[in-house]
HTML snippet that shows the backbone in 3Dmol.js (N, CA, C, O; Angstrom):
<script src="https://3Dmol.org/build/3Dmol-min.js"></script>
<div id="view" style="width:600px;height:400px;position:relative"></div>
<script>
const pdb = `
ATOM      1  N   UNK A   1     -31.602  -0.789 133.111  1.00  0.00           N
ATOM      2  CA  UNK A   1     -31.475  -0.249 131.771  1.00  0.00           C
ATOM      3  C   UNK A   1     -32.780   0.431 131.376  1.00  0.00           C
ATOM      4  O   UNK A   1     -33.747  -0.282 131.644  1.00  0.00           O
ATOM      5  N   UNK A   2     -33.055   1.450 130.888  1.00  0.00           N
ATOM      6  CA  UNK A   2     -34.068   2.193 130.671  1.00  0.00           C
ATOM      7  C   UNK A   2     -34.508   2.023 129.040  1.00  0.00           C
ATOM      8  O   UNK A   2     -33.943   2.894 128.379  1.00  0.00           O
ATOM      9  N   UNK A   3     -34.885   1.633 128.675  1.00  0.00           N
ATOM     10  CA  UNK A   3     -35.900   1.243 127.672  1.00  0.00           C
ATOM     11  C   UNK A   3     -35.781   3.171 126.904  1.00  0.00           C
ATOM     12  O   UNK A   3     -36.207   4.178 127.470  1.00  0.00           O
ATOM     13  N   UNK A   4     -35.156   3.118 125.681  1.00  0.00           N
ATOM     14  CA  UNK A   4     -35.534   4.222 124.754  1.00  0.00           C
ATOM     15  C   UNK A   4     -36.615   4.852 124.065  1.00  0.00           C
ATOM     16  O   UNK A   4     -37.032   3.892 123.417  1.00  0.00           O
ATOM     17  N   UNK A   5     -37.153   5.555 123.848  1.00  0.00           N
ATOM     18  CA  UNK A   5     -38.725   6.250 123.238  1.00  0.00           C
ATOM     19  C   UNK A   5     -37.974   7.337 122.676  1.00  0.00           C
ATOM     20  O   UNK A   5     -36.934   7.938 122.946  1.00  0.00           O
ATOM     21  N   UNK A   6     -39.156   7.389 121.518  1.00  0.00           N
ATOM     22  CA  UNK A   6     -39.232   8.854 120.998  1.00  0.00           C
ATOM     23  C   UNK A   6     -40.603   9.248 120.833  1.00  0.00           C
ATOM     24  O   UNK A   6     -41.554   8.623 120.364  1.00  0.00           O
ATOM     25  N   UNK A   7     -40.504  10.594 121.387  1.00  0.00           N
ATOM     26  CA  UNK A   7     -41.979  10.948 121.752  1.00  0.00           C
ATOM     27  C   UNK A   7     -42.607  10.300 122.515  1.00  0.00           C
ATOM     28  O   UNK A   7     -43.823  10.334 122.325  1.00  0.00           O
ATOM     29  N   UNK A   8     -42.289   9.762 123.250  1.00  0.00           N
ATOM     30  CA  UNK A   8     -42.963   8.795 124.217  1.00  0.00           C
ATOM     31  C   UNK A   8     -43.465   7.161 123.506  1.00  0.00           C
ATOM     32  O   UNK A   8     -44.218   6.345 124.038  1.00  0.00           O
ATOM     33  N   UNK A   9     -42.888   7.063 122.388  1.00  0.00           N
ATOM     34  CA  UNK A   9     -43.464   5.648 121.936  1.00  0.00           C
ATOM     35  C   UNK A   9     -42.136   4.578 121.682  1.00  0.00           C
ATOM     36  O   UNK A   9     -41.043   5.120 121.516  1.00  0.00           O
ATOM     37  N   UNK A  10     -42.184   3.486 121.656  1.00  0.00           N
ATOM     38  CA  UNK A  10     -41.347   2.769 122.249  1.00  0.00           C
ATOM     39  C   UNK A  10     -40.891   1.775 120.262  1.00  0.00           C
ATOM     40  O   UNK A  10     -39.956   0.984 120.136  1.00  0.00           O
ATOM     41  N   UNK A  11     -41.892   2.194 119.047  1.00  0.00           N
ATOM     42  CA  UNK A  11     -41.206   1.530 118.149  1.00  0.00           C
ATOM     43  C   UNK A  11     -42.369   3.062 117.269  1.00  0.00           C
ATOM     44  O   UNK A  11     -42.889   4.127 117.602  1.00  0.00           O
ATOM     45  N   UNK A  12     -42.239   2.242 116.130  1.00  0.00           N
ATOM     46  CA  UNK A  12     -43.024   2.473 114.890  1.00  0.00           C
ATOM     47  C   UNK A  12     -43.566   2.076 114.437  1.00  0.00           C
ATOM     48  O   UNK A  12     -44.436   2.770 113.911  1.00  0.00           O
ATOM     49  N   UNK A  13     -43.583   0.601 114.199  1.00  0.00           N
ATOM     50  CA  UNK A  13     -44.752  -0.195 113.187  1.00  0.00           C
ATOM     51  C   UNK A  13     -45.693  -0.748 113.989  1.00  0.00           C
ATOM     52  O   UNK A  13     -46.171  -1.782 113.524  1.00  0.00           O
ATOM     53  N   UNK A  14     -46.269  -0.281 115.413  1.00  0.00           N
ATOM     54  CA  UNK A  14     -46.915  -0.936 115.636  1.00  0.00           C
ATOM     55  C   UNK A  14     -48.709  -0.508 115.200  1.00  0.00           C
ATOM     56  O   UNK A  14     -49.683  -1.225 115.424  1.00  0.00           O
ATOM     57  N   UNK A  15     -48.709   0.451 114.735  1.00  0.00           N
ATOM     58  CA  UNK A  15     -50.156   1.027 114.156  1.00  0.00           C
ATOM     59  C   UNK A  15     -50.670  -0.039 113.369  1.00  0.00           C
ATOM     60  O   UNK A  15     -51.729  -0.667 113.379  1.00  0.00           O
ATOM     61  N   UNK A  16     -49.397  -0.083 112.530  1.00  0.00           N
ATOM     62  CA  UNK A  16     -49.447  -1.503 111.290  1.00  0.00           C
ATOM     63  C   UNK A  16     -49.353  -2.634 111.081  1.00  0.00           C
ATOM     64  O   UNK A  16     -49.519  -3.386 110.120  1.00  0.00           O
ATOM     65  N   UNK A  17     -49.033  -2.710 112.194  1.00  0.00           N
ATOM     66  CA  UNK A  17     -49.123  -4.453 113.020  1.00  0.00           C
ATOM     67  C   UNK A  17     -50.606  -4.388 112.766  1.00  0.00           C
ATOM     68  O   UNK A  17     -51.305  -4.859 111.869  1.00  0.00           O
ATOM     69  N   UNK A  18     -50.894  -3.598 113.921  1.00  0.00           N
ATOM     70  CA  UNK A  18     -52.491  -4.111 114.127  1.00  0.00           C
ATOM     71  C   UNK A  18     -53.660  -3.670 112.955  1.00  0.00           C
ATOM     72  O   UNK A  18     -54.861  -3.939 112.998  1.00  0.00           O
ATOM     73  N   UNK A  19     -52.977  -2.956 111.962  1.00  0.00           N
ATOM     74  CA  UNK A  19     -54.035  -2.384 110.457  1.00  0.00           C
ATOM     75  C   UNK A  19     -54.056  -3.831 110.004  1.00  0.00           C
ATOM     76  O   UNK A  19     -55.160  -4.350 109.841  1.00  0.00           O
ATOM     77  N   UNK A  20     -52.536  -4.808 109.700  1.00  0.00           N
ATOM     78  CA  UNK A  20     -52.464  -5.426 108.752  1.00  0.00           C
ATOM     79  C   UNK A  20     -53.176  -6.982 109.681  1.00  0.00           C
ATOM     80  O   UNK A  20     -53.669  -7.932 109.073  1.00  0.00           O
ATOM     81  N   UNK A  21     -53.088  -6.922 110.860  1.00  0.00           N
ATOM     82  CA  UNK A  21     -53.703  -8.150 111.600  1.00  0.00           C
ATOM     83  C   UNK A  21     -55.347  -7.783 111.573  1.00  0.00           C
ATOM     84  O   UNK A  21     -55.951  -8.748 111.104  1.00  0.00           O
ATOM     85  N   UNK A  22     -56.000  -6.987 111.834  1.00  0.00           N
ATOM     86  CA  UNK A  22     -56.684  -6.737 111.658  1.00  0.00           C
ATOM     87  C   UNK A  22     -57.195  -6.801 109.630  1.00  0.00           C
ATOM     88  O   UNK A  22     -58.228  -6.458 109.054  1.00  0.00           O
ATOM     89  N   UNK A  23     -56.757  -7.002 109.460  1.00  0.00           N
ATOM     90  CA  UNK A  23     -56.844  -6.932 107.739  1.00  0.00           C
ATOM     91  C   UNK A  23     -57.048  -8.152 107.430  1.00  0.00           C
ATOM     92  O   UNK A  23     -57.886  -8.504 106.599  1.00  0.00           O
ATOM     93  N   UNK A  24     -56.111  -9.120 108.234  1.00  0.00           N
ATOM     94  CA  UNK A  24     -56.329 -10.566 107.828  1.00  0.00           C
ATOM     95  C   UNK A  24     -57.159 -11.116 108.666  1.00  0.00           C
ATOM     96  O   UNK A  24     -57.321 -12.337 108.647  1.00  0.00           O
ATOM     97  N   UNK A  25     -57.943 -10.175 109.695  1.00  0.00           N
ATOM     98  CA  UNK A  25     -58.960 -10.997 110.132  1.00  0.00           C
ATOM     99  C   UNK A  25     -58.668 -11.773 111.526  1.00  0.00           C
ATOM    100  O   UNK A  25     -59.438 -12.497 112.158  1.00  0.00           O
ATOM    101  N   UNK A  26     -56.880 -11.288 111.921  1.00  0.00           N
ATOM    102  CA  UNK A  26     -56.831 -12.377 112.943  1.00  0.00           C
ATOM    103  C   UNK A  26     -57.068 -11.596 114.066  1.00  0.00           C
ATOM    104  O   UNK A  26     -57.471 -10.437 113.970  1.00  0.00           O
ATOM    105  N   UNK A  27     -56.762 -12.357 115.528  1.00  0.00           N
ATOM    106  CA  UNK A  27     -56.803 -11.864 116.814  1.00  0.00           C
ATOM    107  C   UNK A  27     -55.387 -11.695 116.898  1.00  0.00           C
ATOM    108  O   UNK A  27     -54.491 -12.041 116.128  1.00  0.00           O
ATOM    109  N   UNK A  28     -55.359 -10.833 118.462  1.00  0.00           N
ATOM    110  CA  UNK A  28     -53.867 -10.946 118.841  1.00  0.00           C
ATOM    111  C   UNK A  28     -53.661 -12.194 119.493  1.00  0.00           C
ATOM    112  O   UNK A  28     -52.550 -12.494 119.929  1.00  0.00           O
ATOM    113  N   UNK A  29     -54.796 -13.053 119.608  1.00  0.00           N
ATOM    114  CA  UNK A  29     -54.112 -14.042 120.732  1.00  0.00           C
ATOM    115  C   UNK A  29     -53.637 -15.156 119.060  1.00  0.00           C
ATOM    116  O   UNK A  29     -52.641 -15.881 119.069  1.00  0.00           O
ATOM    117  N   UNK A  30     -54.566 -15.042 117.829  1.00  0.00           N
ATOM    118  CA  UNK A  30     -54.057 -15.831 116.500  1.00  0.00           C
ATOM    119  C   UNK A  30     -52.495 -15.283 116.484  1.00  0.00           C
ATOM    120  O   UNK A  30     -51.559 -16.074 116.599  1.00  0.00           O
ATOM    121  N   UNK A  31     -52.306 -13.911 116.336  1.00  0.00           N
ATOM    122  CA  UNK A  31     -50.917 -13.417 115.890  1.00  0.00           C
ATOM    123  C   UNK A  31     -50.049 -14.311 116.446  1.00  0.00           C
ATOM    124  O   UNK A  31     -49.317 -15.185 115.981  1.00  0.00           O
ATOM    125  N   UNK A  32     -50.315 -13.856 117.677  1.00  0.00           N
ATOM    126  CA  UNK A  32     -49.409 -14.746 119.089  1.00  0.00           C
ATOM    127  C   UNK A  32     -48.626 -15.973 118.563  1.00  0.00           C
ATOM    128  O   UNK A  32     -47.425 -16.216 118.440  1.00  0.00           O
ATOM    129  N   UNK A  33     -50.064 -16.833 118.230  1.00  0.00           N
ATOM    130  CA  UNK A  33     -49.622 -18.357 117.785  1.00  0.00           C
ATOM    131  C   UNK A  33     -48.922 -18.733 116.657  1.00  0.00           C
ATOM    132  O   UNK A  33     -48.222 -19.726 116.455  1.00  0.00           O
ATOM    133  N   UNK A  34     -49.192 -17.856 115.993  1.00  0.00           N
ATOM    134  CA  UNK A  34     -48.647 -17.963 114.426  1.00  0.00           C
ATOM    135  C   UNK A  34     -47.141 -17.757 114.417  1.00  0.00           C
ATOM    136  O   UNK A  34     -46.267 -18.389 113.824  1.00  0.00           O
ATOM    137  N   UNK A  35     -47.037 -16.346 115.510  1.00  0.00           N
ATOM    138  CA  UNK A  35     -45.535 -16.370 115.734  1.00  0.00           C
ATOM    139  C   UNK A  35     -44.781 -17.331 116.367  1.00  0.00           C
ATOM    140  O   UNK A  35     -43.624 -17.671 116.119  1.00  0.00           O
ATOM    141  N   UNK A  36     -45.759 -17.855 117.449  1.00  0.00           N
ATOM    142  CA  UNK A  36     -44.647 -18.765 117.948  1.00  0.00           C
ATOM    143  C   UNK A  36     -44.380 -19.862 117.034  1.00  0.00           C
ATOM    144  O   UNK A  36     -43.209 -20.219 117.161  1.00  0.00           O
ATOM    145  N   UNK A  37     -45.054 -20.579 116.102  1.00  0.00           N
ATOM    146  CA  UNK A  37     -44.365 -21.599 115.187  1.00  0.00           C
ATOM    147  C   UNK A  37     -43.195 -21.167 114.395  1.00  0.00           C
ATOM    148  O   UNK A  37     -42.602 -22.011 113.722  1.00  0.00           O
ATOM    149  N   UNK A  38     -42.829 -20.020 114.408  1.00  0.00           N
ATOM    150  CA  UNK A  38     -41.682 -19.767 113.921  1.00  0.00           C
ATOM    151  C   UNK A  38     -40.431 -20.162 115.027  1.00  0.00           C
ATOM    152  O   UNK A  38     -39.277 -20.342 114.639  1.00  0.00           O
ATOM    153  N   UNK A  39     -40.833 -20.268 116.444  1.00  0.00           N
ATOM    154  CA  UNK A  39     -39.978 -20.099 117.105  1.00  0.00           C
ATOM    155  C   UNK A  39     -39.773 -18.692 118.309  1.00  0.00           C
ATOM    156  O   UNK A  39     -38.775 -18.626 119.027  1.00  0.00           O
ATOM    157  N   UNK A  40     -40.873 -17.668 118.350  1.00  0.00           N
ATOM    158  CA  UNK A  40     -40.158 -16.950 118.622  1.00  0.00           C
ATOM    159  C   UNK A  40     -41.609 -16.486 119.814  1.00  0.00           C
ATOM    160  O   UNK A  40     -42.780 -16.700 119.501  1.00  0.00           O
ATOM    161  N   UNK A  41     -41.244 -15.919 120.998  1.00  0.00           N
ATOM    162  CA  UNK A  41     -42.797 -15.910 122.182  1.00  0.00           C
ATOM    163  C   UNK A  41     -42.848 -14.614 122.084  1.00  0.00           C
ATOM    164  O   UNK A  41     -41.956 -13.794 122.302  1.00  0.00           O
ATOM    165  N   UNK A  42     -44.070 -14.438 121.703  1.00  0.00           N
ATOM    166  CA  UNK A  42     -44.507 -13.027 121.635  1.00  0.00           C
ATOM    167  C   UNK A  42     -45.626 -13.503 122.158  1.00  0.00           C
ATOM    168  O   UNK A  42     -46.130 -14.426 121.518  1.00  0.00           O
ATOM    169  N   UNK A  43     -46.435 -13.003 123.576  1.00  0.00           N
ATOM    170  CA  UNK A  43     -47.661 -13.241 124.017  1.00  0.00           C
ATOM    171  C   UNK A  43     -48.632 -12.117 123.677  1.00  0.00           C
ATOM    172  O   UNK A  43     -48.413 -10.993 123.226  1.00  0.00           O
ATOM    173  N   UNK A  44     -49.929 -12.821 124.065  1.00  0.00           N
ATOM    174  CA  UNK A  44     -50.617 -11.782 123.000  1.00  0.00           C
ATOM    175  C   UNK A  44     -50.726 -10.316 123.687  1.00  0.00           C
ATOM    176  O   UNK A  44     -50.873  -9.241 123.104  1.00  0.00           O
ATOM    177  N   UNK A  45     -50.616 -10.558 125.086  1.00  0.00           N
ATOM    178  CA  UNK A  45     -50.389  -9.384 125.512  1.00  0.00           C
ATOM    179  C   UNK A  45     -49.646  -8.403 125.134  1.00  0.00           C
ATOM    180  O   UNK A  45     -49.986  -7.220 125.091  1.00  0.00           O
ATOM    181  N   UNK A  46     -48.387  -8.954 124.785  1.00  0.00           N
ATOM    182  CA  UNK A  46     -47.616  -8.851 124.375  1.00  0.00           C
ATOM    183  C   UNK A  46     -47.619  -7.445 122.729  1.00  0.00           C
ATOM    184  O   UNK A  46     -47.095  -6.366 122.451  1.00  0.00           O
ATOM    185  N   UNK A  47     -48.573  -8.447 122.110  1.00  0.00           N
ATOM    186  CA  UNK A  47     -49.282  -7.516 120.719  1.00  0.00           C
ATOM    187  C   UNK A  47     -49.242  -6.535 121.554  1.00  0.00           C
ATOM    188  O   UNK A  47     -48.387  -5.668 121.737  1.00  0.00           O
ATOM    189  N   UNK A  48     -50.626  -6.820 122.240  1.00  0.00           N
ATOM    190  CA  UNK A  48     -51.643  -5.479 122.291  1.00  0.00           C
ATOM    191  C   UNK A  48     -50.466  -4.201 122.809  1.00  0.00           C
ATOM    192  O   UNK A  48     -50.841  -3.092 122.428  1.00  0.00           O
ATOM    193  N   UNK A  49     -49.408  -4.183 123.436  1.00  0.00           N
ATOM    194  CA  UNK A  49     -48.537  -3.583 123.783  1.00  0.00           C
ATOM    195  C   UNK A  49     -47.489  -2.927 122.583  1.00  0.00           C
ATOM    196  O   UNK A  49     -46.954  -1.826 122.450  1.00  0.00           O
ATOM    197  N   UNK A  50     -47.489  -4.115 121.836  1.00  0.00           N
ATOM    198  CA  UNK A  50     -46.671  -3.245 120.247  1.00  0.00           C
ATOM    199  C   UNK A  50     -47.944  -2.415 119.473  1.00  0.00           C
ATOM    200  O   UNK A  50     -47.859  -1.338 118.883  1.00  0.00           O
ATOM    201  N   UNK A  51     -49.083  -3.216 119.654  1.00  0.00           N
ATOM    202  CA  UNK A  51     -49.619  -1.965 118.630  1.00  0.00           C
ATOM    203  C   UNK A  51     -49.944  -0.511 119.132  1.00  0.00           C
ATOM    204  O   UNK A  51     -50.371   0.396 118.418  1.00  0.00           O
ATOM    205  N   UNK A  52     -49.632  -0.423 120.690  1.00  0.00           N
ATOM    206  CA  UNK A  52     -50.055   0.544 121.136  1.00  0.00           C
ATOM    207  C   UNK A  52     -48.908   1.455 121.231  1.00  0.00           C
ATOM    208  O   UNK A  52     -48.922   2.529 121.834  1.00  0.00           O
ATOM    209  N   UNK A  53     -47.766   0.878 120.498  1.00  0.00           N
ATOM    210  CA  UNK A  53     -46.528   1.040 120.505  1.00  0.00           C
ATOM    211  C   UNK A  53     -45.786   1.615 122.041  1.00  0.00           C
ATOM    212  O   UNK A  53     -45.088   2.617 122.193  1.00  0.00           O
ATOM    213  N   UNK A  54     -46.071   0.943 122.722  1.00  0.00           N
ATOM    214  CA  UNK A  54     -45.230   0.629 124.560  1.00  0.00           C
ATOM    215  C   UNK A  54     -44.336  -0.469 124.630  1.00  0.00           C
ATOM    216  O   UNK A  54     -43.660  -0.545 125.656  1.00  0.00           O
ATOM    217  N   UNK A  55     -44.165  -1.469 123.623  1.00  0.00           N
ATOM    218  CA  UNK A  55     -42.905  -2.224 123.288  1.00  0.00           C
ATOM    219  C   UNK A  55     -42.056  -2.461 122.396  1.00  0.00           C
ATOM    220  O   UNK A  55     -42.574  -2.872 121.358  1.00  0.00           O
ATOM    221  N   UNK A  56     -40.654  -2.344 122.367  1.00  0.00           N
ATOM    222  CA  UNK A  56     -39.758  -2.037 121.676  1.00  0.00           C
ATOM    223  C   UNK A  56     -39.576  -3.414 121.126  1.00  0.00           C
ATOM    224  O   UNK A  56     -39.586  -4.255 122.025  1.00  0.00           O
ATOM    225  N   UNK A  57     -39.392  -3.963 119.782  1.00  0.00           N
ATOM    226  CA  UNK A  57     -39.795  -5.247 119.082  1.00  0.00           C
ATOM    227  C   UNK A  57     -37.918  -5.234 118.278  1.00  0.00           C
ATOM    228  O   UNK A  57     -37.336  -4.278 117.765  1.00  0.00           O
ATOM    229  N   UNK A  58     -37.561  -6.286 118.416  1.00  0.00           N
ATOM    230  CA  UNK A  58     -35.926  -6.989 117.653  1.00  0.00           C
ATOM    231  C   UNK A  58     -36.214  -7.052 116.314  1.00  0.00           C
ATOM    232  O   UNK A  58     -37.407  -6.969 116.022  1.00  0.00           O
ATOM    233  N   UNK A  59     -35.383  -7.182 115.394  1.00  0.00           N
ATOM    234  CA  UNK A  59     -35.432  -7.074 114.235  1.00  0.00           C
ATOM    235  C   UNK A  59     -35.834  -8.773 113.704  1.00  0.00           C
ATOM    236  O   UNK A  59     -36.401  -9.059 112.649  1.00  0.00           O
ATOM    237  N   UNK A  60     -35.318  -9.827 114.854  1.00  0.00           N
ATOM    238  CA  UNK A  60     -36.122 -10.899 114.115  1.00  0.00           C
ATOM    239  C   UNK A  60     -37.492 -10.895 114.511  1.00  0.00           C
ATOM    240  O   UNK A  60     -38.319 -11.590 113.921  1.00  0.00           O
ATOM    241  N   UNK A  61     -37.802 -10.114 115.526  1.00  0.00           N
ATOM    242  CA  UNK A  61     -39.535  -9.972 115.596  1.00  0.00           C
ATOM    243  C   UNK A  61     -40.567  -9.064 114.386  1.00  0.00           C
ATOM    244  O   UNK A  61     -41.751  -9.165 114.065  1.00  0.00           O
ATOM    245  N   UNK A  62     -39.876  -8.516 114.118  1.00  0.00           N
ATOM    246  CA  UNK A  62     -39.965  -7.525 112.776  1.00  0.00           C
ATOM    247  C   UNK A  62     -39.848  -8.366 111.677  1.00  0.00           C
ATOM    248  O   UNK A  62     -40.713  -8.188 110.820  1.00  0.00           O
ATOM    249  N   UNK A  63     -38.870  -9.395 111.415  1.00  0.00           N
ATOM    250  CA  UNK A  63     -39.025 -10.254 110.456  1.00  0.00           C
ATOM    251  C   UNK A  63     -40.287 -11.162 110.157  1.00  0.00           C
ATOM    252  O   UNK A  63     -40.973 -11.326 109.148  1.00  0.00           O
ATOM    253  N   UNK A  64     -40.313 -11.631 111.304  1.00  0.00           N
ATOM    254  CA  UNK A  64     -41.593 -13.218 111.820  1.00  0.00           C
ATOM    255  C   UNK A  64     -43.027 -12.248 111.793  1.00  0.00           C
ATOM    256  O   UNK A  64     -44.093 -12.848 111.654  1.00  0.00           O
ATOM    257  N   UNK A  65     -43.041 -10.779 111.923  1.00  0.00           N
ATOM    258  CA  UNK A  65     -44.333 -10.048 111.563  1.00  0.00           C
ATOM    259  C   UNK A  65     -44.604 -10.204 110.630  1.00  0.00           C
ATOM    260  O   UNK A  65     -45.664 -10.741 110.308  1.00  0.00           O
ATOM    261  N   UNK A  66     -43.641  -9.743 109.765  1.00  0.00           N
ATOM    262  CA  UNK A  66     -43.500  -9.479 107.891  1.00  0.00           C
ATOM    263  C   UNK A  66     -44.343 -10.944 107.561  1.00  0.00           C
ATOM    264  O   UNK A  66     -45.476 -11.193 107.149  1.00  0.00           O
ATOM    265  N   UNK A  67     -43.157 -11.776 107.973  1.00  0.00           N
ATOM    266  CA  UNK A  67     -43.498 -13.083 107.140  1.00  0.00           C
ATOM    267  C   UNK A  67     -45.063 -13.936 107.838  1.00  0.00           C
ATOM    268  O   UNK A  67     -45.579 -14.923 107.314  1.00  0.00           O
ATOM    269  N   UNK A  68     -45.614 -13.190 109.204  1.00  0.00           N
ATOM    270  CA  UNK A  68     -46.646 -14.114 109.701  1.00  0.00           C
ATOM    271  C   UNK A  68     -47.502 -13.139 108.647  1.00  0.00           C
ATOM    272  O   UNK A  68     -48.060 -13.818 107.786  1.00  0.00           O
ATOM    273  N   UNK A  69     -47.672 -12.092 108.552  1.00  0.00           N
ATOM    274  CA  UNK A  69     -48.773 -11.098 108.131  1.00  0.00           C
ATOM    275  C   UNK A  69     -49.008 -11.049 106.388  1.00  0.00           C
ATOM    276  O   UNK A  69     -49.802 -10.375 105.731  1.00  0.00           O
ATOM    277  N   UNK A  70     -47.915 -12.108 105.929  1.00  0.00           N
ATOM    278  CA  UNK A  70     -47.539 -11.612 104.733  1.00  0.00           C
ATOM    279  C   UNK A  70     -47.791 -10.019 103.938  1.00  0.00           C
ATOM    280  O   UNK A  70     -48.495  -9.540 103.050  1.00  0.00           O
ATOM    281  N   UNK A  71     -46.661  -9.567 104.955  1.00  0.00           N
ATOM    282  CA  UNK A  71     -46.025  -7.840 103.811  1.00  0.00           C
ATOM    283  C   UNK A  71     -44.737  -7.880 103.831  1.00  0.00           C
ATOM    284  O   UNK A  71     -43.974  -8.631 104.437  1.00  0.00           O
ATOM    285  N   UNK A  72     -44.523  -6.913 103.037  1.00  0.00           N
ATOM    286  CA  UNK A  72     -42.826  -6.562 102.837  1.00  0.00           C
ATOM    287  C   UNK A  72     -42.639  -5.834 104.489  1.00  0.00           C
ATOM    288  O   UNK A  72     -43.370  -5.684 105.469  1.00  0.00           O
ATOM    289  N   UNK A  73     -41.442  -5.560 104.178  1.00  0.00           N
ATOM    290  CA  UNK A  73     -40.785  -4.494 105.200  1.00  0.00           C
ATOM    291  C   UNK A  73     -41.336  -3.129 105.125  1.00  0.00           C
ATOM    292  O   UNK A  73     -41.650  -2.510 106.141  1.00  0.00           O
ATOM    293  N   UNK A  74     -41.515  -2.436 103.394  1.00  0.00           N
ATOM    294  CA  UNK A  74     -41.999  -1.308 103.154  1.00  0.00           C
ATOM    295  C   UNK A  74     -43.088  -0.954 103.609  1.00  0.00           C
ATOM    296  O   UNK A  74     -43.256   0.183 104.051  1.00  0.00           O
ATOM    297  N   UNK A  75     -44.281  -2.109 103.578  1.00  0.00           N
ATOM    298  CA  UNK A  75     -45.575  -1.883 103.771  1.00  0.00           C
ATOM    299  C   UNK A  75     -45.854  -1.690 105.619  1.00  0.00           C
ATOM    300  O   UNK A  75     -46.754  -1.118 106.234  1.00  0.00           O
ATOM    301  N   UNK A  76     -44.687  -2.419 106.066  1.00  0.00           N
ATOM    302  CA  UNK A  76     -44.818  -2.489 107.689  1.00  0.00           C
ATOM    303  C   UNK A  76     -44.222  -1.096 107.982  1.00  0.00           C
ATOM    304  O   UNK A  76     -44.668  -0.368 108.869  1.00  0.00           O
ATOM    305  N   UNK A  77     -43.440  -0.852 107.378  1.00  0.00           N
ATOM    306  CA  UNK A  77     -43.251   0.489 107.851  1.00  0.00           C
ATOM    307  C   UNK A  77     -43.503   1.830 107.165  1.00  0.00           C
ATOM    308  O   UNK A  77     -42.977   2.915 107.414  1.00  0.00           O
ATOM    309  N   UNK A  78     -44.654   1.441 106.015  1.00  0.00           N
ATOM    310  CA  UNK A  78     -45.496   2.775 105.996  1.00  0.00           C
ATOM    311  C   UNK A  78     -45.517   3.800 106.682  1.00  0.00           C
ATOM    312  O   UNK A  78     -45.264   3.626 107.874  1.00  0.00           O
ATOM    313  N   UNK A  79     -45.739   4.864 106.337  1.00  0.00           N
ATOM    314  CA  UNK A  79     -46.548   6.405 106.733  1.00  0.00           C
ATOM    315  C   UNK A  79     -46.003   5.968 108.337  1.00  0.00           C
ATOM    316  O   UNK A  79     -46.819   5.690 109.216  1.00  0.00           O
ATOM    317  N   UNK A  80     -44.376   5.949 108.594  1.00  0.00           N
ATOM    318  CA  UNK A  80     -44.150   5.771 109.897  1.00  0.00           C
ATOM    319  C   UNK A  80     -43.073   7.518 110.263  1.00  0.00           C
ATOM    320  O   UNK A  80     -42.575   7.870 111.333  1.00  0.00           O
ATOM    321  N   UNK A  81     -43.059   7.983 109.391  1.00  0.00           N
ATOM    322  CA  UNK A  81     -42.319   9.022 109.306  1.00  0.00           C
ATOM    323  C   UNK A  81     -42.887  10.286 110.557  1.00  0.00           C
ATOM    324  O   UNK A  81     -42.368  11.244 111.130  1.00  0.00           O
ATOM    325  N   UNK A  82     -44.135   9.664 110.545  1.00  0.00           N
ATOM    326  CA  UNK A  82     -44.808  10.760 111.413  1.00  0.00           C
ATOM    327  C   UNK A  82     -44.397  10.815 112.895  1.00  0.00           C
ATOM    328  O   UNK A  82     -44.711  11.755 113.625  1.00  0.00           O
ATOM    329  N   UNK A  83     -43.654   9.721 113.309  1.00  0.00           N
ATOM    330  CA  UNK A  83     -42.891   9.441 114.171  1.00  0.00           C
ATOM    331  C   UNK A  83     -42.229  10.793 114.859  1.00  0.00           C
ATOM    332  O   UNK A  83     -42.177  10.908 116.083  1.00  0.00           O
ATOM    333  N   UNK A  84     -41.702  11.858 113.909  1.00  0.00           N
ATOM    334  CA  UNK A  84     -40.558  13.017 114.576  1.00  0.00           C
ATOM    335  C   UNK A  84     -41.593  13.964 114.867  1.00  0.00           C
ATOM    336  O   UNK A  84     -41.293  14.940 115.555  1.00  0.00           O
ATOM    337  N   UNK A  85     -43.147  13.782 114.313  1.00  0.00           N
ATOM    338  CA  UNK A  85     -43.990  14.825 114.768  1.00  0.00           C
ATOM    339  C   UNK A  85     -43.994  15.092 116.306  1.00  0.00           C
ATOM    340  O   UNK A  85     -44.701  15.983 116.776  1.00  0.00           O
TER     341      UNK A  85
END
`;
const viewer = $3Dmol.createViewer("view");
viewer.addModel(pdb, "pdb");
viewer.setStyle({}, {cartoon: {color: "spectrum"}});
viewer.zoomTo();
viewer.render();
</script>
């Protein structure tokens, strides 16, 4: 199965992953952990791969961001429009 991109990038919020982790000061290997108490394995490698946006992230991974990073949905997907550039 071939994995979808546009423009060659594999999501959108991952710029803002790493603005808003970076904002709170954490690491990716903190993100990592924080997510998994929700339940859900995101390794930190793992990050460094969404923020560079090369991995395509589920909508409950998109959720457990929101709620580890505390933002809305809106704020995660900020100024993502630039995407069709």
């Amino acid at each position: 199965m071939q994995i979808k991109k546009l423009n060659g990038k594999s999501n959108a919020i991952g710029k803002n992953i790493k603005k808003y982790r970076e904002l709170r000061g954490l690491t990716q290997r903190d993100l990592s952990n924080k997510i998994a108490l929700l339940g859900i394995d995101i390794y930190h490698s793992d990050i460094s791969q969404i923020e560079n946006q090369k991995l395509m992230l589920k909508d409950f991974e998109i959720i457990a961001f929101c709620k580890v990073l505390g933002v809305t949905y809106e704020q995660l997907f900020e100024d993502t429009d630039n995407i069709f550039d």
